[in-house]
Each structure stands twice: as structure tokens, then as C-alpha cells.
C-alpha positions, 0 to 999 in steps of 0.5 A: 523500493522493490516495484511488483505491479503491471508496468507499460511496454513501450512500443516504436511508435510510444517510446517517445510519450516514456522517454519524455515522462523520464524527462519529466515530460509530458509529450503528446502527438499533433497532425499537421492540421492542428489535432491533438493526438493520445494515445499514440498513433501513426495516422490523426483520428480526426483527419487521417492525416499521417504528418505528425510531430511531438510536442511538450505539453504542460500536462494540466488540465481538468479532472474528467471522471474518477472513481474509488476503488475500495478492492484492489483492481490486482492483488498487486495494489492492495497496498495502494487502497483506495485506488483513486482511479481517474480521466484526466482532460489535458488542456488540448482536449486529449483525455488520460487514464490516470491515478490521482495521487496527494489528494484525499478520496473526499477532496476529489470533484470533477472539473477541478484543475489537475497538474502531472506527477513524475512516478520513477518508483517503477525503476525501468519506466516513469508513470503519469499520475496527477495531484490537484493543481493546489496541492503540496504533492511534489512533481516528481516521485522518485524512487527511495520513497512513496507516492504519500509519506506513510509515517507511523503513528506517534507512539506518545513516548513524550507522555509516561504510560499509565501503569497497570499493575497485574497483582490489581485483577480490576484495573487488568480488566480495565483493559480490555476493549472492543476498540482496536489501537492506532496503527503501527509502523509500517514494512514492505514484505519484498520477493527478498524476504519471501524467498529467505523465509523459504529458505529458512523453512524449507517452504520454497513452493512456487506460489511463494518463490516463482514469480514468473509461474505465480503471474501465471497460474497463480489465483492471486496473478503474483506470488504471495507471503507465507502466512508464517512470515506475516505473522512472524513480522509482528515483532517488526511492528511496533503497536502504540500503547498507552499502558505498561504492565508492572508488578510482574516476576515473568511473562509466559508466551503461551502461545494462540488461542486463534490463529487464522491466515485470512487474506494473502499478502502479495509480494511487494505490499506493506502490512501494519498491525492494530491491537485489542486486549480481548480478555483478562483472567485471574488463573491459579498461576498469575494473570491471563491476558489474550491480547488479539493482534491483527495484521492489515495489508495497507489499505485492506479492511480484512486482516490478513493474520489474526492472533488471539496471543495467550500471555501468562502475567506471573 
């Protein structure tokens, strides 16, 4: 798993707080009078005292404050929506800025007993989360999977499909629906993919390909998919759907009554995709269906493609 977000930078004076998350470790500073120290220091804020010693902690503790984030604090985290952004109180009385990871935004309450999550998804570093104390959160994220399993849908493949004919114009328009589908699948868009994408299209500008320059001078502070690719990333995801068309010779792709590229994908996000039959017609040819495709950013409400896909039932 490919890591684009903001990582600490240990300092002498911090590395041994991240040597010991990458023992799966919470470590915390103490003075020689008994203070519990965080963030680390070179002198006790209490009693200035410079005498100070590592200690193992448990690292549990009480929810302090927390907030929902419903817009991304970067564009990098648009993937993690809501942020559950959190203080936590370490039985010492230190407090931690923390995320909260396992738990529901509506499960959350202040002063509900916390324990630590070893994030190793980052690779050169390991984060500091917490879970509630009675959650089924593992302790250690590691690498080769999410910080919440993300499954996709079941696509009911167990129940057969309710059968539409397309030379039966009524039961066609029984279709169409103002209510979106379940969510497909889910996809990472890596730098990778971005970069042989450009390739490919011969698109290789910066704000796509340049990381370095992007984090820079870049609106979005990362580079961005090229919104070609997100929308060329549709057949990858797989939308659940309870009907199948029959009675049909060919299906023309006649293309996009609307295509709009309505938010950025940052390098690193996950997108899914929903759908919505938008309207039947009876044409001189067969069936037309435009079936409107929108495709999410994990945890965004703003589609970032949009779709009305012309399909001609002959």
C-alpha cells in the first residue's frame, strides 16, 4: 500500500517516542520528580528539571475531545472521510493528539476509556491511533491492509436477477430511479497508475506526475489523477445490480450525454462508483437507456466524475 500523506519527522530529541511505536511501544518522557512529559523535551515544564528518563507506558486512557471532520484537513485524507480527529488523556495526565480508528463517529463520547493502535501503514514511520477500549480494532495496522477492512458490497450473485426485457418499453422505464445503487468495489489510484496513465496519454504535466513540485505550488498540496483515468477506472469497479437486460441482438455505447470532472482525485485515494438509470426512450433504432455513473473519492459526497452513459438496446 502506497503511503501520500504528511509523515512526522523525528527529531534527536523524539526518536526514541517512534522507535518505540515501531516496537509497538508507547514511551513517554518522566523527570526525576515524578512529571510525565509529552511532547518530548529537554527540560520538565513543571519543575524545569532536565533529569529525564524513558519509560513504557500502557497507553490507555480517556477520550479528552474529539472532533468530525466531514472535509478533508489535506486533499491527501479525502480517503479517510470523516477524519475522527481526537485528544486523547494517557493515564499519566499527558494529552495526545490522536485519530480514532474502529469505532463509528456516533459511537464516540468523551471520557470513554481508549487504548493504542500501531498504524505501520506509513512504511518509514508508525502512527499512534486509539480504538475504544472494547473494540474489535486489532492493535497493530499493519502494512498490506486498511485501518477498517473496506470490502465491497455483496453483489447478490446467490439470488438470480430480475430479467428486463428491452423489446418490453414499460417494464425498461421500471428502471429508472432517482435512487443511486450500493457502492462498488473499491481501487487505490497510486502515483504508479497516474504516472503510466501520462505515459500512455502523453499527459505528463506536473500536477499529475511531480510530486515534489505539486506538494509545492500545487492548489490541491499533492498531485492529482487525470480525470481520463478516474473515468477510464469505471470498468474496474464493479456496481451491483439486481437486473439484467435480455432480448437484445447489441448494445451500442453511444457514448456521454454529460461528462463532468467535478472534484480532483489526489494521488493515493480510493474511488468507488454508484449508479442510476436516469431515463428510458423508445428510439426508431431499439432502446435508449442513459445510465448516469458517478464516481466518489472514499468519503466524499461530491462525485468526482460524473457520467450520463448513452446505451443503445438494439
Amino acid at each position: 500500500m502506497s503511503w501520500n500523506k504528511p509523515l512526522p519527522q523525528p527529531t534527536p530529541i523524539s526518536a526514541p517516542f517512534w522507535d518505540g511505536l515501531k516496537a509497538h511501544e508507547v514511551r513517554l518522557q518522566q523527570c526525576e520528580h515524578g512529571h510525565w512529559l509529552f511532547f518530548p523535551r529537554m527540560h520538565c515544564p513543571t519543575c524545569g528539571s532536565r533529569q529525564l528518563t524513558w519509560k513504557t507506558v500502557s497507553g490507555e486512557g480517556t477520550l479528552y475531545t474529539f472532533t468530525v471532520a466531514r472535509v478533508p484537513t489535506l486533499p491527501e485524507f479525502s480517503d479517510e472521510m470523516p477524519q475522527l480527529l481526537a485528544v486523547v488523556e494517557l493515564q499519566q495526565g499527558v494529552h495526545i493528539n490522536t485519530t480514532m480508528v474502529g469505532v463509528q463517529p456516533e459511537d464516540l463520547r468523551v471520557g470513554q476509556r481508549v487504548r493504542p493502535v500501531f498504524d505501520e501503514r506509513p512504511g518509514s514511520v508508525t502512527l499512534l491511533r486509539f480504538t475504544p477500549a472494547e473494540s474489535a480494532q486489532a492493535s497493530v495496522i499493519t502494512g498490506d491492509k486498511p485501518a477498517e477492512a473496506q470490502a465491497a458490497p455483496a453483489v447478490a450473485d446467490e439470488a438470480p436477477k430480475r430479467q428486463v426485457s428491452c423489446k418490453d418499453i414499460e417494464a425498461m422505464r421500471s428502471l429508472v430511479s432517482e435512487q443511486f445503487s450500493d457502492w462498488s468495489n473499491q481501487i487505490e489510484v497510486t502515483q504508479e497508475l497516474i504516472n503510466q496513465f501520462a505515459e500512455l496519454s502523453g499527459d505528463n504535466y506536473w500536477i499529475h506526475t511531480d510530486p515534489v513540485k505539486a506538494r509545492a505550488e500545487s492548489p490541491f498540496g499533492t498531485t492529482i489523477a487525470h480525470g481520463m483515468l478516474v473515468q477510464s477506472l469505471v470498468n474496474r469497479l464493479k456496481m451491483p445490480m439486481d437486473f439484467e437486460v435480455t432480448g437484445f441482438n447489441n448494445i451500442v455505447n453511444y457514448g456521454s450525454d454529460r461528462l463532468r470532472f467535478a472534484t480532483p482525485v489526489p494521488a493515493g485515494c480510493r474511488i468507488h462508483a454508484r449508479y442510476r438509470i436516469k431515463s428510458v426512450e423508445q428510439v426508431k433504432s431499439g432502446v435508449q437507456v442513459i445510465m448516469e455513473i458517478n464516481i466518489h473519492g472514499v468519503g466524499q459526497d461530491r462525485p468526482s466524475v460524473i457520467n450520463d452513459l448513452v446505451m443503445l438496446y438494439m
